[in-house]
N, C-alpha and C positions, 0 to 999 in steps of 0.2 A: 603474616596474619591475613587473613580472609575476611572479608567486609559480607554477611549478608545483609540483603534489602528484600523485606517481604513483598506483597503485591499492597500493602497499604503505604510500607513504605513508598514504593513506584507510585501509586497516585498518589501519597504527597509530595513527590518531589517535580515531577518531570509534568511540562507542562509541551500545549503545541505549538507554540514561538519556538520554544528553544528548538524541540523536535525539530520541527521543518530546518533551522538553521544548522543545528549537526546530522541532519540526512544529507541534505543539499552539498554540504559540505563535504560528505563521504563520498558521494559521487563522484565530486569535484576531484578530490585525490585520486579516486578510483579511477576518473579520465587521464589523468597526468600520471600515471603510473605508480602512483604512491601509496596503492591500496591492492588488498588479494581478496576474493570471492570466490566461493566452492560452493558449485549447484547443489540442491537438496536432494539427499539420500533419503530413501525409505525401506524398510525392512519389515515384512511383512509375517506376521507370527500367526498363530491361530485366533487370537482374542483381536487384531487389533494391528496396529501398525508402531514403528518408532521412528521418526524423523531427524536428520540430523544434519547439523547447514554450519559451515564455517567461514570465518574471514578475518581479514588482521588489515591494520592498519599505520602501515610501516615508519610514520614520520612520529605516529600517537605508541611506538613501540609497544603497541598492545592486540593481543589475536584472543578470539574465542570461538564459543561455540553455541549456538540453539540447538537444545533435543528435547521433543514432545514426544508424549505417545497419545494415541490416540486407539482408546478402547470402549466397549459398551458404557465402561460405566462413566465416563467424560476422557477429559483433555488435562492433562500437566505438563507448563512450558516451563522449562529454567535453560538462563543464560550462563553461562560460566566464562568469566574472565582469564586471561594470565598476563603476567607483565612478560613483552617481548623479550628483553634483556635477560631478565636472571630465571623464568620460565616460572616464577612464584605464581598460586592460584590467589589472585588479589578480588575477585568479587565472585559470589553466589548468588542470584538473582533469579525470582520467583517473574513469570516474564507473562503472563497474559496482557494483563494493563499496558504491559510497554510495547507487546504487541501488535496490541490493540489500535497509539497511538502513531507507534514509527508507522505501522501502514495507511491512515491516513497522511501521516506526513509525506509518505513515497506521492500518494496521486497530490497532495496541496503543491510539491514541486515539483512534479507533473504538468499540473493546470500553471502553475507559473510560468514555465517556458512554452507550452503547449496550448495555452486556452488562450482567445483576444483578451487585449489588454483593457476593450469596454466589456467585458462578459458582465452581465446584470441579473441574467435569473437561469437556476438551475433547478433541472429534474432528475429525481434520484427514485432508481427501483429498489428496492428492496429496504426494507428497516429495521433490521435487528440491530444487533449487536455493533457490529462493526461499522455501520452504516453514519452512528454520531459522528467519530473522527473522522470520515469522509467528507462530509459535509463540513463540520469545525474547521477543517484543514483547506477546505478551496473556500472559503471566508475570510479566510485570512493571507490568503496572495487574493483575492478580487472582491471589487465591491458590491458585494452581490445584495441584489433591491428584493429579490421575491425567491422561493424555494418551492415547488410542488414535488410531492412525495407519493408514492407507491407502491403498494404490495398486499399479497393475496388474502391478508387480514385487513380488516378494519379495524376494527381493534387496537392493531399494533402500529396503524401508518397513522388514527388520530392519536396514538400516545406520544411517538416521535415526532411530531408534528408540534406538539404542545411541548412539548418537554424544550426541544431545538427555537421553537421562538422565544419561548423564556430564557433559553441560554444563551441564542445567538443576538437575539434581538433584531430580528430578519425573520419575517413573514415565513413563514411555513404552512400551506396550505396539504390535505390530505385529496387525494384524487382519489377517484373510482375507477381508472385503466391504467392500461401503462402509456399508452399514446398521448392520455390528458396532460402526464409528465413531461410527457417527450419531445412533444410538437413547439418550436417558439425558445426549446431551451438552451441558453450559450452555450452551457456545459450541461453533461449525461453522464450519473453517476450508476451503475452498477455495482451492486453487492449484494450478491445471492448463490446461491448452492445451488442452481438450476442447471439439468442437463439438454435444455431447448432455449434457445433465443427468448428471451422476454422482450422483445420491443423489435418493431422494423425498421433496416437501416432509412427505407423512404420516409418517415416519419422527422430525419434531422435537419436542419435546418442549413441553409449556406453559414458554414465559418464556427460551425458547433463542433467542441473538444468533447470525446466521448473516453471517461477513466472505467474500465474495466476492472475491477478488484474485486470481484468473488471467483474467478474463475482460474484453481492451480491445481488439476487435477484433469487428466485427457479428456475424462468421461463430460465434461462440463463444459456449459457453453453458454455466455449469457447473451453475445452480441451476435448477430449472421452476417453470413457472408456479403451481402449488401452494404452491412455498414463498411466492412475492408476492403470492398470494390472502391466505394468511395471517397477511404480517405487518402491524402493528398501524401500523409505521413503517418507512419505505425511505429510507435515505441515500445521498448520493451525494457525490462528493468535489467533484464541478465537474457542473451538470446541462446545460451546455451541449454540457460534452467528454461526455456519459452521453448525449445523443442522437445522438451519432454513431456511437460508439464500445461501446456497452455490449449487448450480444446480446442479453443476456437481458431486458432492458426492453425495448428497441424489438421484439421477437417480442412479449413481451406487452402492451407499448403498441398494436400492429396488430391486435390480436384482442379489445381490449378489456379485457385484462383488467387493467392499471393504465393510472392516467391523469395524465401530466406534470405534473401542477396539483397532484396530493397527493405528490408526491419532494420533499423536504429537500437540502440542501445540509450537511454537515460545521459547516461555518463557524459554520452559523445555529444548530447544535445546543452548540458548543466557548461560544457568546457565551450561552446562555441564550435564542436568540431560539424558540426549539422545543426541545421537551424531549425527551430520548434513549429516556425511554420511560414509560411516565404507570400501570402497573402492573406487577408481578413473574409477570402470567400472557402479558404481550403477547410476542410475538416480534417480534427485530427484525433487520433486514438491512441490513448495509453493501456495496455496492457500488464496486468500487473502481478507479479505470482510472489512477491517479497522475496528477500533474500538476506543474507544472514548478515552483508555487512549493515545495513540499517540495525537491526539490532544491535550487534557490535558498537555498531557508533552512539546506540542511547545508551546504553549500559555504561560506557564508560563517561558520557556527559553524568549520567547518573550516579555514580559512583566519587567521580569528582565533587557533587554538591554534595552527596551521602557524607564524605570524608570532612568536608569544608560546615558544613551543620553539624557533626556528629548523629546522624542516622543512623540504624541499620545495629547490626548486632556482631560483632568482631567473633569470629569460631577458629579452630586450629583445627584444618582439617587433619584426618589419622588419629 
């Protein structure tokens, strides 16, 4: 029998404690060998595109799969489960909310191994959608005192702004540049759909973690090449999905100015096999294009409570 979870089901279950704890997790296996990831596929039709990302996680005997499409008229994510063993379709999962929240979880352990252990105030560009669980998620690996937020509406940086200190209970101020955000901040959150640099790298500060998370698509670019000159370590969640898909490296991998042989991997950093940052003056850059085991690993934490609550709506697929 098959477990679906709608998207209201997912926001009531999965919250970003646990997120961060079976992301991190996932990694962790996926450094020790105990986990598989397949870069994201896309297929390009006339309307529109279909995306599609796998991963399994060999100890948790369970693999699946994310496939979106993406056409004029929106977005539709489902996660689909299987049990590794007998190859049964054990969950159907309506997946925006989850992956909405696993990708903030990817930079919160990120900034955990990556950002100073005093990081105190961050500045974040962009504020849509995505942007809350970025912020919610590096809140909760650092003790963060102040937040300044920006982006090309006002509008929408004082609603995030308000919305986020009410929730986070952390000051949230709206700025009027990007550099207002920028200047002074331990951590630099990026999330935007932008195909030019939003901010200069001379603008960071000594020992500031800069998380990249809008940029999984060549054409895009939120950081320059200043900020990669600079930093000390560059992480990437998957570096095989980061040469395809990652703008802002492959522009500076063409020009020289970083070079595929000095990028990290997540994994390598969560197991101890490279260190997230080797002084309190280095800067460091996460890079972040998600990938399918983070999903994987919330679906099936998610499925687990689904099952353990009775959630969700049991179907026989066929």
């Amino acid at each position: 029998m098959t477990r679906y979870l709608s998207e209201a089901d997912v926001d009531q279950l999965l919250t970003m404690p646990d997120t961060l704890r079976v992301v991190e997790d996932a990694f962790r296996a996926w450094g020790e060998g105990r986990a598989v990831n397949h870069p994201r596929r896309r297929i390009r039709v006339p309307q529109g595109f279909l995306h599609v990302m796998e991963a399994a996680l060999v100890d948790e005997t369970v693999m699946g799969l994310k496939t979106y499409a993406t056409v004029s008229g929106g977005t539709t994510f489902v996660v689909q489960l299987f049990d590794g063993a007998t190859g049964e379709l054990t969950g159907l999962i309506d997946a925006d909310r989850l992956g909405q929240v696993r990708t903030g979880a990817a930079s919160g352990v990120a900034a955990k191994h990556l950002a100073r252990g005093d990081a105190r105030t961050v500045g974040i560009v962009g504020t849509g959608y995505q942007a809350e669980t970025q912020l919610e998620a590096v809140c909760a690996v650092r003790s963060i005192e102040q937040v300044r937020a920006f982006s090309r509406t006002a509008e929408s940086r004082e609603r995030f702004a308000q919305t986020m200190s009410e929730r986070l209970r952390v000051p949230v101020d709206s700025v009027e540049g990007a550099e207002d955000a920028v200047r002074d901040a331990d951590v630099v959150i990026t999330v935007t759909t932008a195909r030019e640099p939003v901010f200069e790298g001379q603008w960071l500060k000594s020992g500031a973690c800069v998380l990249a998370a809008g940029s999984n698509n060549v054409l895009r670019r939120e950081i320059d090449s200043a900020t990669l000159e600079r930093a000390a370590r560059i992480v990437v969640d998957d570096l095989d999905q980061a040469r395809t898909e990652c703008g802002e490296l492959i522009a500076a991998a063409e020009r020289g100015k970083v070079r595929w042989e000095g990028i990290h991997e997540l994994r390598q950093v969560v197991v101890g096999r490279v260190s997230g940052r080797d002084s309190a003056d280095e800067i460091t850059v996460f890079e972040s294009q998600g990938v399918a085991l983070e999903d994987v690993a919330a679906a099936r934490h998610l499925l687990d409570l689904a099952q353990a609550q009775g959630v969700g709506t049991a179907i026989r697929p066929g």
